[in-house]
C-alpha positions in Angstrom: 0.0 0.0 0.0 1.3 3.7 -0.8 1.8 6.0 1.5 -0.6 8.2 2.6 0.9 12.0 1.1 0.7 14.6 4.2 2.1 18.3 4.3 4.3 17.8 7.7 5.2 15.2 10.3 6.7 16.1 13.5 8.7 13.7 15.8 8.7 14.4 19.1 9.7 12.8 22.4 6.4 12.9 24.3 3.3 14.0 22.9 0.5 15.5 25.1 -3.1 15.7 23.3 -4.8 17.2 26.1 -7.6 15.0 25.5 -7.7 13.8 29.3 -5.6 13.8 32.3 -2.5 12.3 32.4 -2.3 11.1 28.2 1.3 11.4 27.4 2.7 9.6 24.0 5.9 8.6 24.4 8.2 9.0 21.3 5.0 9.5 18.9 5.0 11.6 15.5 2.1 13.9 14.6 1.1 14.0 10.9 -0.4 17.2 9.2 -2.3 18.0 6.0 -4.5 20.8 5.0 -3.3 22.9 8.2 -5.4 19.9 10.3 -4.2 17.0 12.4 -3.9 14.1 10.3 -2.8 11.3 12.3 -0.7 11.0 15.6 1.1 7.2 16.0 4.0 5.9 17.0 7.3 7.2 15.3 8.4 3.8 14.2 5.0 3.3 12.3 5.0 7.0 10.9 7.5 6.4 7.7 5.5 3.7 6.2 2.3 5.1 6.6 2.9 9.0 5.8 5.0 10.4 3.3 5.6 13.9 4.5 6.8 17.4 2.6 8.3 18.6 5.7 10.0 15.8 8.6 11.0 17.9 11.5 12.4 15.4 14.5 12.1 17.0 17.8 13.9 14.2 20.2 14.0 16.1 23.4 10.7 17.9 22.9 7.4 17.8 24.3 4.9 18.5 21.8 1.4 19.6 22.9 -1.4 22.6 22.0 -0.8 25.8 21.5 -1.4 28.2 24.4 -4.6 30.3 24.0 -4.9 33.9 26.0 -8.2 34.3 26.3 -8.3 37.8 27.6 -6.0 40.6 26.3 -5.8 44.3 24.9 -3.1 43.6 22.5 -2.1 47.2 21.3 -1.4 48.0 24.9 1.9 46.4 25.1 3.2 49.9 24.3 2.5 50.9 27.6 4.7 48.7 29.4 7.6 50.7 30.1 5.1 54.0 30.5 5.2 55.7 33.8 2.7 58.3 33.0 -1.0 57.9 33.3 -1.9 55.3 30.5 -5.7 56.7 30.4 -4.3 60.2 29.2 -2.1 59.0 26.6 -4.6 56.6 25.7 -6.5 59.7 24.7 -3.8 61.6 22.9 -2.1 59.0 20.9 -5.1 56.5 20.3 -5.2 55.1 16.5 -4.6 52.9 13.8 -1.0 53.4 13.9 -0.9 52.5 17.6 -3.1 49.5 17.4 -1.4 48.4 14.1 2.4 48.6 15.8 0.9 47.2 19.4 -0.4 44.4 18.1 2.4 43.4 16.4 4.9 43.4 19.1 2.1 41.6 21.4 1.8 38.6 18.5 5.9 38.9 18.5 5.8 38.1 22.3 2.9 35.6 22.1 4.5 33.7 19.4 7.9 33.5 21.7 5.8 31.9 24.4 3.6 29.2 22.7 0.5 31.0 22.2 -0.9 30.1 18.9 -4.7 31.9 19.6 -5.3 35.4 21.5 -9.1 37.1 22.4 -8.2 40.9 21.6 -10.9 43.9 23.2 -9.4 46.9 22.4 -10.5 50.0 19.7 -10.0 49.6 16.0 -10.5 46.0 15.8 -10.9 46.3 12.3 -6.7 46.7 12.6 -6.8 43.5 15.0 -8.3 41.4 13.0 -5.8 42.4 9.8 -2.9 42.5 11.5 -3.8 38.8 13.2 -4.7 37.4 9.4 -1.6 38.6 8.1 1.1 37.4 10.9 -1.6 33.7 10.5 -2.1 34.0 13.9 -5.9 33.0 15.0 -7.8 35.5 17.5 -10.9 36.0 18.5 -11.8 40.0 18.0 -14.2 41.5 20.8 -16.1 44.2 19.3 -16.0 46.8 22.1 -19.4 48.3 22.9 -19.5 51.9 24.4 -21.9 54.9 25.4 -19.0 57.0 25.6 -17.1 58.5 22.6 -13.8 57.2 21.6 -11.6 57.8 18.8 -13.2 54.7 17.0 -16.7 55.6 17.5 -19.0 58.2 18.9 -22.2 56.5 20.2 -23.4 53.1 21.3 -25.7 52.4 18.3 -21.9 53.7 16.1 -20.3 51.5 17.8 -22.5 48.0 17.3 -22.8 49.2 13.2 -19.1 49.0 13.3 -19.3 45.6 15.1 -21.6 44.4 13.1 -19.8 45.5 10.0 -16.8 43.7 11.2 -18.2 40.7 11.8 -19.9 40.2 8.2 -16.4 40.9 6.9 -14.8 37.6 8.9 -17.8 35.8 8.5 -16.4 31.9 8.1 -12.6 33.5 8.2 -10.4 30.2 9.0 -8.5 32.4 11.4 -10.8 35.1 12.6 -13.9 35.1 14.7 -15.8 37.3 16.5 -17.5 38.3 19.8 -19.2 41.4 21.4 -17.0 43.3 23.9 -19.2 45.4 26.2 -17.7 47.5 28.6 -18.0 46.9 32.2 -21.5 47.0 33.1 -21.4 50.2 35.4 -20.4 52.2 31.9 -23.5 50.9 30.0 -27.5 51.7 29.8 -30.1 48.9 30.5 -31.0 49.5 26.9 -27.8 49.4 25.2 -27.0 45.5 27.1 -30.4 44.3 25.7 -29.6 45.3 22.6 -26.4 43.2 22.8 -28.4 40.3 24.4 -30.6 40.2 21.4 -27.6 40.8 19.0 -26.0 37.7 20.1 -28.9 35.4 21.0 -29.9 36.4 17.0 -26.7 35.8 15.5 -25.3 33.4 17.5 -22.5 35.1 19.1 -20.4 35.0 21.9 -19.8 38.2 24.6 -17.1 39.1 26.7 -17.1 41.2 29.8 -14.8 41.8 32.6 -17.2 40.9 35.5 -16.2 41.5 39.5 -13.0 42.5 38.5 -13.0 45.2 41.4 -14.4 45.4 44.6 -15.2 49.3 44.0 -17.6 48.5 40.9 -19.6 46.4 42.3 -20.4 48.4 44.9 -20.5 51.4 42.4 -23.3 48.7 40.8 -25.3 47.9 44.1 -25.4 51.2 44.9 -27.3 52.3 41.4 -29.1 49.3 40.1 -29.3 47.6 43.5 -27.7 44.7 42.7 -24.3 42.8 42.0 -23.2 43.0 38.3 -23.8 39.5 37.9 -27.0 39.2 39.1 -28.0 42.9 36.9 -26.4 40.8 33.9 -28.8 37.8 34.7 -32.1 40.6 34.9 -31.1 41.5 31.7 -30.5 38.2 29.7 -26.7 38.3 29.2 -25.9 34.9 31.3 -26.0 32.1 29.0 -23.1 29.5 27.8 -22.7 32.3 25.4 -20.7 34.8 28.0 -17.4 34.9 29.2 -16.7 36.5 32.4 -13.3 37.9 32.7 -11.8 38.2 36.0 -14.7 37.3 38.4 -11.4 38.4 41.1 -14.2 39.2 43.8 -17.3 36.5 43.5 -18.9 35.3 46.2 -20.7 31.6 46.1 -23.6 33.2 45.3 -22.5 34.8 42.4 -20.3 31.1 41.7 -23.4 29.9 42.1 -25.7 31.5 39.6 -22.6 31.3 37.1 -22.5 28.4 37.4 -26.5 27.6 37.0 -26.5 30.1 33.7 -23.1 27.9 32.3 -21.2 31.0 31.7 -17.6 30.7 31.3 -14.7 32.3 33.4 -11.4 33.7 32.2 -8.5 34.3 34.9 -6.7 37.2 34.7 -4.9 36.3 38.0 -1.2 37.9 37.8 -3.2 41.1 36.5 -6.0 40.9 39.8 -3.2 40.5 42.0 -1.4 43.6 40.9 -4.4 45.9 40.3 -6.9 44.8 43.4 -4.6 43.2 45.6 -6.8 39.8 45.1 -7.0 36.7 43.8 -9.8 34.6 42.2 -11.3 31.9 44.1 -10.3 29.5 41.4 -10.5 26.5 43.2 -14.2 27.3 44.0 -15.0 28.2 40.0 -13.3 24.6 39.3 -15.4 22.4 42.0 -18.7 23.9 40.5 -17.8 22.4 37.4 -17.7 26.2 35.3 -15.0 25.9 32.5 -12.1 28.1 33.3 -9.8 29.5 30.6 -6.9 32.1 31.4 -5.6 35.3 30.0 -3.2 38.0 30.5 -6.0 41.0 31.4 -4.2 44.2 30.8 -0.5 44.2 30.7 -0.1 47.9 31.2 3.1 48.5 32.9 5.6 45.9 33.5 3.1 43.0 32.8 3.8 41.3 29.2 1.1 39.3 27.0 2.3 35.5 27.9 -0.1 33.5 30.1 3.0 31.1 32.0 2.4 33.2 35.1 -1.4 32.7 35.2 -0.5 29.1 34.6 1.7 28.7 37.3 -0.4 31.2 39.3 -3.3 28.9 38.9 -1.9 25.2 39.5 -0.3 26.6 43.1 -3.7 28.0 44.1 -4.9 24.7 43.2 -2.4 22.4 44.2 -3.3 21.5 47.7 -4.6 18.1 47.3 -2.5 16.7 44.0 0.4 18.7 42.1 0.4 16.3 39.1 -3.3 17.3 39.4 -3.4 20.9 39.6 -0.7 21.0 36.8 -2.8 19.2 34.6 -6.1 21.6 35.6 -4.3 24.8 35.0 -3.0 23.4 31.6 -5.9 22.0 30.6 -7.6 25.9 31.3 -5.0 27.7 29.0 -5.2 25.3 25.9 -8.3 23.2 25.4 -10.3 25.5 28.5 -9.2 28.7 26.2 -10.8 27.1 22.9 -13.9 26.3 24.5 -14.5 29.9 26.5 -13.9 31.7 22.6 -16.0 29.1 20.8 -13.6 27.5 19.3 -14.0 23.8 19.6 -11.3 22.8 16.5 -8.5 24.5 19.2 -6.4 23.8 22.2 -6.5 19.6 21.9 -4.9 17.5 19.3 -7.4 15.6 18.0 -8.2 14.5 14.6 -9.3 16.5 12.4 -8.7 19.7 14.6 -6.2 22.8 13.4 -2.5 22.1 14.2 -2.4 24.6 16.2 0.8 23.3 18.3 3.7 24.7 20.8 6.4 22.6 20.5 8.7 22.8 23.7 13.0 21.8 24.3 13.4 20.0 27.8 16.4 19.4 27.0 17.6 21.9 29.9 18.4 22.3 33.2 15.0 23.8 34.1 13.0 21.1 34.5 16.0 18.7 34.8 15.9 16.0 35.8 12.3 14.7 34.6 10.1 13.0 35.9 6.3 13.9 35.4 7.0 16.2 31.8 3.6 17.7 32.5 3.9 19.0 36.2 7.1 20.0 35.6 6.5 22.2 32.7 3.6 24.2 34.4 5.4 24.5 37.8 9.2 25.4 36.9 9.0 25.4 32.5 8.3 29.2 30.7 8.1 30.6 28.0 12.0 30.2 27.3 11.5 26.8 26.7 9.1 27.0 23.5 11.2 26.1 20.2 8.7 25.9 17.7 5.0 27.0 17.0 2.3 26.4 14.2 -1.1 27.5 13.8 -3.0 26.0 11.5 -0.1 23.6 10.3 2.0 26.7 9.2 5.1 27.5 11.0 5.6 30.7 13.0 8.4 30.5 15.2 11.3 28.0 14.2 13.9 27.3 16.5 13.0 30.4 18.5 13.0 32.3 15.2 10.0 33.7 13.5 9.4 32.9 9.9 7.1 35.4 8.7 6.9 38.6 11.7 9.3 41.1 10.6 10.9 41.7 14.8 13.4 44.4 13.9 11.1 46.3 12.1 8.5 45.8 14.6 10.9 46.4 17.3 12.2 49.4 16.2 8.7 51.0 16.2 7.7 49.6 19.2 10.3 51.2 20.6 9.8 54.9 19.2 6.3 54.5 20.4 8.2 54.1 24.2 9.8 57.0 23.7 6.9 59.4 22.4 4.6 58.0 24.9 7.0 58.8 28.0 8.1 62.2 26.7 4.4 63.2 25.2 5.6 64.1 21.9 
């Protein structure tokens, strides 16, 4: 019998689906064509089954899904090294130039850490969504949704045209999707979030929102609708399996409670609460009532970069109380296959067959998680994002040997940093 022709086979030392709990495939090869997962067997079998274009051999790597953040403002990575008030120069310097050359150093840094899939809310998503197409990277584009003008748009009903225009245009995109990105629900009318209800129940379409993010809005909340935001979002038809709540730093059980009845999702922003509020999620809570968790950077502002192997790490050692190898597995599971599901995107963060090869391909080779025992625990507790050699998304290669194959850095880099210096000096 021929074999079976296939666009790319990689070798690796273990392979970890993420398809359940402690699956590891010793010294398997996974087999691409047509940018989806083909066929994963062992690598002595591989050759006379598959004849590949491409044969890379990865003998001291663990293979396994691409990262997904499922929570950032992209274009803000230029206000990492800002002292200043980033609010104000948000104001002054707000545009397609800015989001164009922010995004790009943010999929620059993502791609150097293993994450193959981002969920952007930020202004001028039209230039999100481009930028992401061209570098192949695959992102979900939250449409924000505002009562207050902005550079991008000057009303609430401007605002959902523009959403809705941009999600006609990536309609069925291989690589871009789309969700509604309300602001938090102390900036936004009664009227305005039932209009988004009925937006999404019509078409469909997922919403993000951070929810409980501070102690301060929520009482800002009880005080004027007197409620909790949560509980406001249920009166008004928002909590379904369609919603993601980001943050949810400061729920109580009742509000875990009623999440978890309505079958919302929950995206951890730990690293980000814990620097901003001073608090942490009660992740193990949200994980015992059964609500799928995913992870994501939250705003990286100032000194806080776009990766999501802190909120990993963050999360297994909240968790880890009764099993490590456990917890590891749980706070892996939430940033690959745990990020898929939260942005609707069931073909990502598991190798299956038939899903995108969307995959992180990682040396332990080194001393930092030397020597190895459990490849899995060890990764999550003591691994980073120095470790990742090698990504694809979609089957096509964007970082080789810790290179990048199609994102210009130096250019990128160069910009990137002329935007540091005009944002610190105001010019």
């Amino acid at each position: 019998m021929p074999a079976v022709l296939a666009d790319l086979s990689i070798e690796a030392r273990w392979i970890v689906p993420m398809t359940m709990p402690g699956r590891i495939l010793e010294d398997h090869t996974l087999v691409v064509r047509d940018g989806r997962i083909l066929d994963i067997l062992p690598s002595a079998a591989a050759p006379q089954r598959y004849a590949a274009t491409v044969l890379l051999r990865r003998p001291a790597h663990l293979l396994m899904p691409g990262l997904v953040n499922a929570s950032t403002y992209a274009a803000t990575s230029l206000f990492r090294a800002v002292d200043s008030d980033g609010t104000a120069l948000e104001q002054r310097f707000l545009g397609t130039d800015f989001v164009r050359d922010g995004v790009l150093a943010a999929i620059a840094e993502m791609l150097r850490s293993g994450i193959t899939c981002f969920a952007d809310r930020y202004y001028f998503p039209e230039v999100t969504a481009r930028i992401a197409a061209e570098q192949g990277m695959r992102a979900l584009i939250g449409m924000p949704v505002a009562e207050t003008k902005s550079s991008w748009a000057g009303s609430s009903a401007d605002y959902l045209t523009k959403a809705l225009d941009l999600r006609d245009e990536y309609r069925g995109h291989p690589l871009i999707s789309t969700a509604f990105a309300p602001h938090a629900p102390n900036t936004l009318s009664d009227a305005t979030f039932a209009r988004i209800a009925t937006l999404a129940d019509e078409l469909d379409a997922g919403i993000m929102i951070d929810l409980h993010e501070s102690a301060d809005g929520i009482a800002v909340c009880a005080d004027r609708h007197g409620k909790r935001p949560i509980e406001r979002l249920w009166d008004l038809g928002l909590l379904t399996p369609a919603l993601n709540a980001v943050h949810m730093a400061h729920a109580t059980p009742g509000d875990i409670e009623l999440a978890r009845r309505t079958g919302v999702s929950i995206t951890l922003c730990p690293l980000s609460d814990l620097k901003a509020q001073g608090a942490l999620p009660p992740a193990p809570s949200f994980a015992a009532a059964g609500i799928p968790l995913s992870v994501g950077s939250g705003k990286p502002g100032r000194h806080q970069n776009q990766d999501v192997w802190g909120e990993m790490k963050m999360l297994a050692a909240m968790s880890c109380a009764g099993s490590p190898s456990i917890a590891a597995w749980s706070a892996l599971a939430a940033a690959t296959r745990g990020g898929g599901a939260a942005l609707g995107m069931e073909d990502v963060g598991s190798l299956d067959l038939g899903k995108w090869a969307d995959l992180c391909c990682l040396d332990l080779s080194g001393p930092a998680v030397r020597p190895l025992g459990d490849p899995v625990t060890q990764l999550v507790f003591c691994g980073g994002r120095d470790l990742v050699s090698d990504v694809w998304v979609a089957g096509r290669q964007l970082l080789s040997d810790g290179m990048m194959t199609r994102l210009d850095w130096p250019g990128v880099a160069a910009r990137a940093d002329a935007w540091g210096r005009r944002l610190n000096t105001g010019d």
